[in-house]
C-alpha positions as CSV (number, residue, x, y, z in Angstrom):
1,X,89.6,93.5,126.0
2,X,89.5,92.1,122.4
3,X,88.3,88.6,123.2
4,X,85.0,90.0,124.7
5,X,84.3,91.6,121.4
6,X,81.6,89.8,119.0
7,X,81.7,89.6,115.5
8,X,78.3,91.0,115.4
9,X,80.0,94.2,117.5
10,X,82.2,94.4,114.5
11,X,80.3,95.3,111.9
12,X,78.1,97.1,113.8
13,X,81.2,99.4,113.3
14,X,82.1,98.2,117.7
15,X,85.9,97.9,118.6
16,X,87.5,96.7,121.2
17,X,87.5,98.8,124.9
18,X,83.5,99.8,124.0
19,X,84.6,102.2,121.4
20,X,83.1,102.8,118.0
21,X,85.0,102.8,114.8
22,X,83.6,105.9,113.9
23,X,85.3,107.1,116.9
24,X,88.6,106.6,115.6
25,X,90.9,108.8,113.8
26,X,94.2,108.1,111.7
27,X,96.2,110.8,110.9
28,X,99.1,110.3,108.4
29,X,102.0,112.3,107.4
30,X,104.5,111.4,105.1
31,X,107.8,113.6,104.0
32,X,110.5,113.6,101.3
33,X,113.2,116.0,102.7
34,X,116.2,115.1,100.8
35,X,115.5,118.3,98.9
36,X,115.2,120.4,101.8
37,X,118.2,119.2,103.3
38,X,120.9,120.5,101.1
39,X,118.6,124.0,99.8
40,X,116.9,124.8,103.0
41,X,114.2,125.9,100.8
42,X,110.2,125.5,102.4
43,X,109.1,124.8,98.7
44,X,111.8,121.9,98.5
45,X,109.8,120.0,100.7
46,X,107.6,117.1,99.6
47,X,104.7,116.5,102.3
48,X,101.9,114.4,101.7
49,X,98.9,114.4,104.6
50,X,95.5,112.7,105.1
51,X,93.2,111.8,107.8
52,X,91.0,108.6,107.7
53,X,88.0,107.9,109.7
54,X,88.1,104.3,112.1
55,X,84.8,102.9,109.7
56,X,87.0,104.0,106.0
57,X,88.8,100.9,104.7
58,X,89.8,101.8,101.6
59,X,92.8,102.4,100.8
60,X,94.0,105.9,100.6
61,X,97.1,107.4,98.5
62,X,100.2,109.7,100.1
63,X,100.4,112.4,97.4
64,X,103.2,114.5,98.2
65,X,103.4,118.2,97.4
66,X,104.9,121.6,98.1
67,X,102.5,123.7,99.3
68,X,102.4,127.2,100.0
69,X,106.0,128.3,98.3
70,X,106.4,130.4,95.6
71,X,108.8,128.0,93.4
72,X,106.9,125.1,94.8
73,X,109.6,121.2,93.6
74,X,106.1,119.8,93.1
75,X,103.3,121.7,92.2
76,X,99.7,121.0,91.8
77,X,98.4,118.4,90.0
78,X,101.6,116.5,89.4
79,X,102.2,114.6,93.3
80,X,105.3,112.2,93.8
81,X,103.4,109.3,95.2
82,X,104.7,108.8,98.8
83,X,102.4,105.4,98.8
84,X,99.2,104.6,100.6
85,X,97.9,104.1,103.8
86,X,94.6,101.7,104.6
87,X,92.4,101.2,108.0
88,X,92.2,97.4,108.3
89,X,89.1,96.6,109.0
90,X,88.7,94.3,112.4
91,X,87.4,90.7,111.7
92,X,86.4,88.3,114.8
93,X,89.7,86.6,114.6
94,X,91.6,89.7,114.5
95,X,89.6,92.6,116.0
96,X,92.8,94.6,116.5
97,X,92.9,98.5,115.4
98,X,95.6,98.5,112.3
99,X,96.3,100.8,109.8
100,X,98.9,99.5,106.6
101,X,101.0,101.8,105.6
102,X,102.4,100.3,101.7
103,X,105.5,101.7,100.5
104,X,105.6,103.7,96.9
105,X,107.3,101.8,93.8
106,X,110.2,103.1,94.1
107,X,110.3,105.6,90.9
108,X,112.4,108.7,90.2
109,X,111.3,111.8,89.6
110,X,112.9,114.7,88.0
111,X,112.3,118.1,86.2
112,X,110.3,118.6,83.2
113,X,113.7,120.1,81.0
114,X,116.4,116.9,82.0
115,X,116.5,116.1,78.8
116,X,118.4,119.8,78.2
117,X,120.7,119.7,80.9
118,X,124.0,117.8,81.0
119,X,124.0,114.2,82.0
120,X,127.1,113.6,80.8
121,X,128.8,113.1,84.1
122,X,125.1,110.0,84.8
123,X,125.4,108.6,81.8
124,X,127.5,106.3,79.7
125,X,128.7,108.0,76.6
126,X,127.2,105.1,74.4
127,X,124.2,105.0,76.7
128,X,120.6,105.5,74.9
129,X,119.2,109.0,76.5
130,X,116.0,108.9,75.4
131,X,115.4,105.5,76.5
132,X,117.2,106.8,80.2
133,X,114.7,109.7,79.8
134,X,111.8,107.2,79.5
135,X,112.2,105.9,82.9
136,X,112.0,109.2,84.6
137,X,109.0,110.4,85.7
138,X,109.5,114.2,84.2
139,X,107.2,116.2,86.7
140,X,109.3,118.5,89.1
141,X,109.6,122.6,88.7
142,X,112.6,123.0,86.6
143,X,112.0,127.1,88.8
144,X,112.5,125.3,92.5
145,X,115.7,125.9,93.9
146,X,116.6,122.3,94.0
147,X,117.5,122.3,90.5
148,X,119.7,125.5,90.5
149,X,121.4,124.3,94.0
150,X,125.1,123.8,93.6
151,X,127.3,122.9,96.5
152,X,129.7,125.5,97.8
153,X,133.2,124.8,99.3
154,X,133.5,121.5,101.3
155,X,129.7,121.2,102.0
156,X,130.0,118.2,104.6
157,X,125.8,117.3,103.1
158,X,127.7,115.7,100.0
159,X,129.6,113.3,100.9
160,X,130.3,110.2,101.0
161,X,129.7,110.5,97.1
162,X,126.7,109.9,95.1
163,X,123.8,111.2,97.3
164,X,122.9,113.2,94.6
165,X,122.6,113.5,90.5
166,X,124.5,116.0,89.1
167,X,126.2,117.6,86.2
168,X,129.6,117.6,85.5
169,X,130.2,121.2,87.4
170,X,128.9,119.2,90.4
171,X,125.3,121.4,89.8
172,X,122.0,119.0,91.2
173,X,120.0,117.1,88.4
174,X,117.0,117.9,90.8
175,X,116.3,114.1,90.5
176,X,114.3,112.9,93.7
177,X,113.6,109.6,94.8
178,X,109.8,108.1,96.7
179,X,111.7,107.6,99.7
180,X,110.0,109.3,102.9
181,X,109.5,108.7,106.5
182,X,106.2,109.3,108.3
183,X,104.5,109.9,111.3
184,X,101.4,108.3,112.5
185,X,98.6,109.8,115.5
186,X,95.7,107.6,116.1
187,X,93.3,109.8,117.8
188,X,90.2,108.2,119.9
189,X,87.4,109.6,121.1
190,X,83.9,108.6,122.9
191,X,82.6,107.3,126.1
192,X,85.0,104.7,126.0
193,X,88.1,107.0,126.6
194,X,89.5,108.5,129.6
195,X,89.6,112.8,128.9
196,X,87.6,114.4,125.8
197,X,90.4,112.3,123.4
198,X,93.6,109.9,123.8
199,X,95.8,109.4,120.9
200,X,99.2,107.3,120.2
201,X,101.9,107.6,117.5
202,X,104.3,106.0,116.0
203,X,107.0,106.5,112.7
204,X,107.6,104.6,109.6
205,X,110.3,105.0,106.9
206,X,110.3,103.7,103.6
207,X,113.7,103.3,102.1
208,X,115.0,102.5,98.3
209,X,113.9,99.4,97.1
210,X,117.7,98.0,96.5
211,X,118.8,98.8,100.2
212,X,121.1,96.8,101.5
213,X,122.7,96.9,105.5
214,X,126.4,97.2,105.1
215,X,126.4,95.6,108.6
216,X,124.0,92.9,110.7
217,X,120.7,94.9,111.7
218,X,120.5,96.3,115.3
219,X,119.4,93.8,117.5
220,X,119.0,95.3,121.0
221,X,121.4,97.4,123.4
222,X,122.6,95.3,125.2
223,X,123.4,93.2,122.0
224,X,125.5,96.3,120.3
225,X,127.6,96.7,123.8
226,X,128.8,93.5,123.9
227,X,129.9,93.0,119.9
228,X,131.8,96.7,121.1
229,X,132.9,95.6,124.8
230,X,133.4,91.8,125.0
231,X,136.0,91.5,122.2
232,X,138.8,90.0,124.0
233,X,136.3,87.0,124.7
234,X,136.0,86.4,120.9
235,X,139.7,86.6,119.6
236,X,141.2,83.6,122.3
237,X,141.5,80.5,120.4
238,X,139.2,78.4,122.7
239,X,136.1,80.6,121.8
240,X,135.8,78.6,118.2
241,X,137.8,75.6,119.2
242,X,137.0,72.3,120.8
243,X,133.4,72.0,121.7
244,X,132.7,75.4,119.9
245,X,133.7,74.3,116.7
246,X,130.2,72.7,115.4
247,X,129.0,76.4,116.0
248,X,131.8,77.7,114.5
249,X,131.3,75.9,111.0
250,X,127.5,77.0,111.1
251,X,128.1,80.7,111.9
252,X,131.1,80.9,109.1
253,X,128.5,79.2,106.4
254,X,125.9,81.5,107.7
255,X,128.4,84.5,107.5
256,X,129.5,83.4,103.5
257,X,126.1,83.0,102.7
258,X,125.1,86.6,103.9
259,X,128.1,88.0,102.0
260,X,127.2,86.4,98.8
261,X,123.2,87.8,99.1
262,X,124.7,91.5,99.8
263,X,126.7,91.6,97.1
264,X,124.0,89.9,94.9
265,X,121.7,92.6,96.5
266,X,123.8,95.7,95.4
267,X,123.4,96.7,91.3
268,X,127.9,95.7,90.8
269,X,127.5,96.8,87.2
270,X,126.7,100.4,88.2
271,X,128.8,100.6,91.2
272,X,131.3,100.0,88.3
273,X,130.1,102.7,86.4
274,X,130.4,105.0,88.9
275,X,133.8,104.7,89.8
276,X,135.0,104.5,86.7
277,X,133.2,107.9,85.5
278,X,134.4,109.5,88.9
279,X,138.1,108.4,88.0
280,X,137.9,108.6,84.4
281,X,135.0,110.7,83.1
282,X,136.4,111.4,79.7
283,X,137.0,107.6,78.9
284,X,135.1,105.3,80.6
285,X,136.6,102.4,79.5
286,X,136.5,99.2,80.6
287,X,133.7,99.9,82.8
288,X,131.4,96.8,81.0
289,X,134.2,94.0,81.8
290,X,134.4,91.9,85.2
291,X,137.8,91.5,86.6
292,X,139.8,88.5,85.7
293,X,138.7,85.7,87.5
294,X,142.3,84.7,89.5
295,X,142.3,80.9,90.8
296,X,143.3,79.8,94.3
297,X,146.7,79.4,95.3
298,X,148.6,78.9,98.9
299,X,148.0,81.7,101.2
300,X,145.1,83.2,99.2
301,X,142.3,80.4,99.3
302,X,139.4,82.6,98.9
303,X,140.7,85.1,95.7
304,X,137.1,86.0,95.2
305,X,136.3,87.4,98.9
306,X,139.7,89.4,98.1
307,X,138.2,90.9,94.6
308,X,135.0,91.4,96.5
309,X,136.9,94.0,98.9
310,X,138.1,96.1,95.7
């Protein structure tokens, strides 16, 4: 019962339901398993946990490690930062129990000898390594067994393409990404509570900074069985025809302009890159050129949408 809470209550450290801030507990964890996933290694996971008292408010960093394993990817001292997490503290217009969970920056991390192994297969052969190396934060265990891990056979973990960096023999660079997802419990204790303690949870992810849906999000269910059930419906003429046609016009400008901000989204240049090294490693060429712009002709009114599919 928020509204019968005072803002005196408040900071006498009172939240809502009669229950005491210092009554509250927020437990976070946070995990980087991409590692993991391909080594099945314990010390290739990166784990970050912390527990805040209700009453703490500042905020409190995610440093991921891997504890307890004998080749540990990150070891002591040297965390991948897996972000922060803050109580926010209740105010008489908002006397709500939050916690804000903010994302890391996005960095890339990688073992302390990359600048030894072979990035031919990364890099562009007139492309600056030092200054590549520079933006690489060089702190992993060059010992773990993600560095060593090579993929065997058709291992089904590797494709589509590009999930990982790796040399030329296909061998991981051991480079690893902020990226995580996280769980939280919010424990609560006291008089206020039913039983000795009631807690809830909930999950978080934090993706790349450049991600982009390939697709328009996931609205509901129901909303997903129809695109997939209903699609006679959409192909007969009269469903964009007549008095349909003002919608129509909006949903085919809306629909361009969501195209144009995806592919604005994505990095083109090294999606260029890419394919060319992956067709052509030896002699990249090319690879710094746009494609010839083609002008519109009968037939083909939108050339760009078509060069936008290549």
């Amino acid at each position: 019962h928020a509204s019968h809470v005072t803002y005196g209550d408040l900071e006498n450290g009172n939240a809502p339901c009669g229950v005491y801030l210092n009554e509250i507990t927020w437990h976070i964890e946070a995990a980087n398993r991409k590692a993991f996933h391909y080594t099945n290694s314990p010390g290739d996971m990166v784990v970050a946990k912390t527990s805040i008292p209700g009453n703490d408010h500042f905020s409190v960093p995610l440093n991921g490690t891997s504890d307890g394993a004998l080749h540990p990817l990150v070891e002591q001292g040297k965390p991948v930062h897996l972000g922060s997490a803050q109580v926010i503290k209740p105010t008489q217009d908002h006397p709500e129990l939050r916690l804000r969970i903010t994302p890391p920056k996005g960095l890339i991390y990688a073992p302390a000898n990359t600048k030894d192994r072979d990035l031919s297969a990364l890099l562009e052969p007139n492309q600056d390594k030092e200054e590549f190396l520079k933006h690489l934060h060089l702190v992993l265990n060059p010992d773990a067994a993600w560095p060593k891990w090579y993929p065997v056979g058709d291992d089904s973990r590797t494709n589509p393409g590009g999930l990982y960096a790796q040399e030329s023999s296909g061998a991981s660079l051991d480079f690893l990404d902020d990226s995580n997802d996280g769980l939280i419990t919010v424990a609560i204790t006291g008089s206020g509570v039913a039983g000795p303690e009631q807690k809830a949870h909930a999950g978080y992810t934090c993706c790349p900074q450049d991600f982009q849906p390939d697709r328009r999000p996931f609205t509901s269910t129901a909303d997903g069985l129809s695109d997939l059930v209903n699609r006679e419906q959409v192909l007969d003429p009269a469903y964009i025809s007549g008095q349909n046609w003002d919608e129509t016009e909006r949903e085919i400008a809306d629909f361009m302009q969501r195209v144009r901000e995806t592919m604005e989204g994505s990095n083109l240049d090294h999606q260029n890159l890419r394919s060319a090294l992956a067709n052509n490693p030896n002699n990249p060429s090319g690879s710094d050129y746009p494609f010839p712009p083609e002008q519109p002709r009968p037939g083909h009114p939108l050339p760009l949408t078509e060069l936008g599919r290549m």
